[in-house]
N, C-alpha and C positions, 0 to 999 in steps of 0.2 A: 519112934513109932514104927512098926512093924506092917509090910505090905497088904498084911491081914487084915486090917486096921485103918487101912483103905478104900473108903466106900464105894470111889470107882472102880475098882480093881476086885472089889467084890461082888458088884453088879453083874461085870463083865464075865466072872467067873460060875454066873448062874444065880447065881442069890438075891431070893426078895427081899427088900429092906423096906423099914418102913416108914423110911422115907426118903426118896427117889435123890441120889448125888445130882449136883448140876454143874452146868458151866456150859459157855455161851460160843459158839462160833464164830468167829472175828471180836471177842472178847476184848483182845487188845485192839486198838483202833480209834479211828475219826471219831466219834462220837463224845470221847475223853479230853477233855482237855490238858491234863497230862502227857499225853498221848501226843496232842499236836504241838506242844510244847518241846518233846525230845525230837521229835520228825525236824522238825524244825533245828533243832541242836546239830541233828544230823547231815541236814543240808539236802537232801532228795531220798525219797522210798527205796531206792534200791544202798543206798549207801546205809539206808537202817539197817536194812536187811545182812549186810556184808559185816557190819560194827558188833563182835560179840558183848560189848557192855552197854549198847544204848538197845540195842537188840531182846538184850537178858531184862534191861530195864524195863520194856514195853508189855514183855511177857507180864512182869512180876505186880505192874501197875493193877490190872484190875482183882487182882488178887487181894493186896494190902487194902485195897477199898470195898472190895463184897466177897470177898471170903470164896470164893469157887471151890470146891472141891477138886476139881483141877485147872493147869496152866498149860495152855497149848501153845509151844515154839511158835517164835514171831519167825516170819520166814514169808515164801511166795512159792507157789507151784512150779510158776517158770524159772526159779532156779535151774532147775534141770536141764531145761533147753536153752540154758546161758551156758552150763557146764558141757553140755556134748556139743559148744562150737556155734551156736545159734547167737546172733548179736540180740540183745534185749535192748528195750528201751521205754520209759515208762514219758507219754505226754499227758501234762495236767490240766486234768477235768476231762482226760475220755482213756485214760487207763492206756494199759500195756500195748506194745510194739514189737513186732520180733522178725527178724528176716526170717524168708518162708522155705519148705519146702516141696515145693511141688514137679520138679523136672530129677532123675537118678544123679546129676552129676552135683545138685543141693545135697542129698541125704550123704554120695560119697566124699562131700568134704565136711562132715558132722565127723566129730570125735571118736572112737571105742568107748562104749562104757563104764573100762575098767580106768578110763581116763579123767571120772568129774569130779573125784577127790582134791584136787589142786585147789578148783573151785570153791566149792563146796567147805572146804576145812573151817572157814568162821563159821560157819552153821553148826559145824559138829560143838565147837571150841563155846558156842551160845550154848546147846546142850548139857554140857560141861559144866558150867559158871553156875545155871538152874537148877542143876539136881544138887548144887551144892548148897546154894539160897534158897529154895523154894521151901515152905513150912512143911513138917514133915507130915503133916497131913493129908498136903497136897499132892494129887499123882501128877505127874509130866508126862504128856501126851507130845508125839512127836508125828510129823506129817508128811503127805504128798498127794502129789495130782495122780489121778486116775491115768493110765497110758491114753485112754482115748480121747481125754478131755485136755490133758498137754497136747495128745497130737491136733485135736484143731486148732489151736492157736498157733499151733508151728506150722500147719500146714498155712491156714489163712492171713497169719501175721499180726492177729489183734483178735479180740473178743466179735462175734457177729450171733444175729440173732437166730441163726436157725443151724449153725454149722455146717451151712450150705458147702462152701468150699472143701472140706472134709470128705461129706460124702460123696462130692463128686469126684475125689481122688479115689476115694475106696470104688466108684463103679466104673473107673476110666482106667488106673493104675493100678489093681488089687497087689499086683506084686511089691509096687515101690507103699505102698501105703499100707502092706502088712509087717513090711520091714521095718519101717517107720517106728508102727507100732510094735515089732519085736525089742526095736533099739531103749525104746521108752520104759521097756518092762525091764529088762536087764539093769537099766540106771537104775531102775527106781527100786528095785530089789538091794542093790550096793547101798543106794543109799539113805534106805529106811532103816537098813542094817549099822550101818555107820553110827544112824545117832543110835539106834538100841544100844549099839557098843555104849556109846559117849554117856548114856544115862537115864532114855527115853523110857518110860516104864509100859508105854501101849504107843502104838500107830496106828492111824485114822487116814483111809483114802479117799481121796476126796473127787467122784466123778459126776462135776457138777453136770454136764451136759449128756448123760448116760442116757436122760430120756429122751434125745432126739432118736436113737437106736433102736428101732423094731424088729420083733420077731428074732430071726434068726439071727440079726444083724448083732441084737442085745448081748445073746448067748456068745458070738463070739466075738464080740469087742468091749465087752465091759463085764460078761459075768466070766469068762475064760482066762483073763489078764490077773485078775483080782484072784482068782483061785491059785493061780502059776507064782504069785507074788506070795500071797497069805503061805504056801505049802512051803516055800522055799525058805522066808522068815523063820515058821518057827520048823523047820527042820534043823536050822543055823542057830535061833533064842529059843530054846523049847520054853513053852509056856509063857509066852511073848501075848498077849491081847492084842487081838486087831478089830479097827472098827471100820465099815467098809460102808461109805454113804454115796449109793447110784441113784443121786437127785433126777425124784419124776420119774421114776421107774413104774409106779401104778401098780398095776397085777405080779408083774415083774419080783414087786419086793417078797411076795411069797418064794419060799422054799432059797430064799437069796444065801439065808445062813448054810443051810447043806450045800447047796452045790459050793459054793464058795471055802467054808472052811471057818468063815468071819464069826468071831465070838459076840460081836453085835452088828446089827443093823441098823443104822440111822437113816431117818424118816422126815422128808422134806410134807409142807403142810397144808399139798395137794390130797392127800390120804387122810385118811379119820381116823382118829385113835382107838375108836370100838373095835373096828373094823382091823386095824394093824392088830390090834389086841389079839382077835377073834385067829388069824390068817398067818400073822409074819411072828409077835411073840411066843405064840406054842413053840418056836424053834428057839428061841435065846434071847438073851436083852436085847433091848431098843432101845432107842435112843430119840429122842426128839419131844412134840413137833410144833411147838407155839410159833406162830406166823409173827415174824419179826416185825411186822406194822404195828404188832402191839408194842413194841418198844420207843413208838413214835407217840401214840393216842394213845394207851396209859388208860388210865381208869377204873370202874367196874367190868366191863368187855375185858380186861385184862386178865382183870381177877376172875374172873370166871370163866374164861377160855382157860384158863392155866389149873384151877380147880378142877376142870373138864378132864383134861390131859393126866393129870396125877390120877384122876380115880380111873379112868379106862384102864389104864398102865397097870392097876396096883396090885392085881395077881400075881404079877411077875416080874422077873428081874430089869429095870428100867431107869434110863438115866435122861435127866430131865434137861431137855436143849432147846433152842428154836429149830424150826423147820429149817431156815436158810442163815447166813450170817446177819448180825445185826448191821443196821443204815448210819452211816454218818449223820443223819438230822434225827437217832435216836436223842431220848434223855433220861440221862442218867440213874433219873430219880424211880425212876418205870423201869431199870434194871432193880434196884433195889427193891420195886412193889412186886416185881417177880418171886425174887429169891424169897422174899419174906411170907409172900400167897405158899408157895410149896412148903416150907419148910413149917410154917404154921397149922398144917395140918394134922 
């Protein structure tokens, strides 16, 4: 099959279809019993992560079972700040750990970023294995953290709720916490590129915390980064698709696709789909935004929030996702009344 031929990839290209490609963000994952059956194979998250066959396998799982239109790299954002020299470490039941940076003589013993290749190579080597298994139907979407939303968990050393520690680096240290974030965009340029090489057919940035960021703060730590990365990609993969998702950005998400460059915008499911309609698709597809609670409670509110979403959408070129990632206490069965609501229209 021919990339033409590709509903995601033709979405992203501008094109209304009639009817909206899907796939889910954290698609592979807890919710699956599959899923927690290879994790388990694997022996800990981060060792998933690092195994290019249990890895490719995780991808490939919720495919074989609902058909996605695409498969998004099993991977973790904080790769990257494992790869520039940052120690990770995942404790369970409260998620990730990472030694921090907040004092110059932290950031001067992080790596070069022409140095996370070493690291990183299983990741490429998963990309690899998927674009060689995945149905030819399906497009492979390859990913990364946003620089500003690595930088707060490098800076603070774990996930927090307000990315309180972050900004107080950006108002106490701008020098050492712009550098930071220069160091972040540089990787993450190398190595969004990397899997382009390896076989990724689109990349997806993922800056889940972009809405702590106000005002001016937006513009230059989440919509400036995201343009420096997008111009640089396809300057290196012409005609490379990028999907640029600044969760909670509000107002913000207007005009995101021009300033940025981003051939779509995903749309977390604080925002209304009329309204995105009306403001952020006049500029190119979109992507989202069914609230992942409905993957949990299922039902008619299901089917009819997702009904809602495909018709707001349907002027224009739109690719049909939840707002945020799916929950480990989702079921299953409510992934499958999704796909079958959209597609049966």
């Amino acid at each position: 099959m021919t990339q033409a031929n590709k509903t995601i990839l033709r979405a992203l290209a501008g094109e209304t279809l009639p009817v909206p490609p899907i796939w889910m963000m954290r698609q592979a994952g807890r919710y699956l019993p599959e899923y927690r059956a290879t994790r388990a194979q694997a022996g800990d998250f981060l060792s998933l992560c690092y195994n290019p066959e249990l890895a490719a396998e995780v991808t490939l799982q919720p495919i074989r079972r609902y058909g996605f239109d695409a498969a998004i790299l099993f991977a973790d954002i904080l790769l990257v700040p494992q790869a520039l020299g940052a120690d990770l470490w995942f404790v369970t039941g409260e998620g990730p750990r990472l030694s921090t940076i907040t004092e110059q003589r932290q950031f001067d013993a992080l790596k070069p970023a022409s140095d996370i290749h070493d690291t990183l190579a299983p990741i490429y080597e998963t990309v690899r294995l998927l674009s060689r298994e995945l149905p030819s139907e399906t497009t492979l979407i390859g990913f990364a953290g946003a620089p500003w939303t690595v930088a707060t968990y490098m800076i603070a050393g774990r996930g927090t709720p307000d990315q309180g520690p972050a900004h107080a680096l950006k108002d106490e240290n701008r020098a050492l916490f712009e550098a930071l974030l220069d160091r972040i965009t540089e990787a993450t340029i190398l190595y969004l590129s990397a899997q382009i090489e390896a076989g990724a057919e689109v990349v997806k940035l993922f800056d889940s915390w972009a809405g702590s960021l106000k005002g001016a703060d937006f513009d230059r730590y989440a919509l400036a980064p995201a343009k420096r990365i997008i111009a640089a990609l396809k300057e290196k993969h012409p005609g490379i698709p990028v999907i640029a998702f600044p969760r909670e950005a509000g107002e913000k998400y207007v005009g995101f696709h021009q300033a940025t460059g981003a051939d779509c915008v995903a749309l977390d499911n604080s925002v209304d789909a009329a309204w995105a309609a009306a403001h952020v698709q006049v500029d190119g597809c979109v992507q989202g935004n069914l609230a992942s609670s409905h993957m949990v409670t299922g039902g008619q509110a299901l089917v009819a929030e997702t009904r809602a979403i495909v018709e707001a959408f349907r002027g224009g070129p739109h690719i049909f996702n939840l707002g945020h990632g799916i929950t480990p206490d989702a079921d299953p069965e409510n992934v499958a009344l999704m796909i079958e609501t959209v597609r049966g229209m």
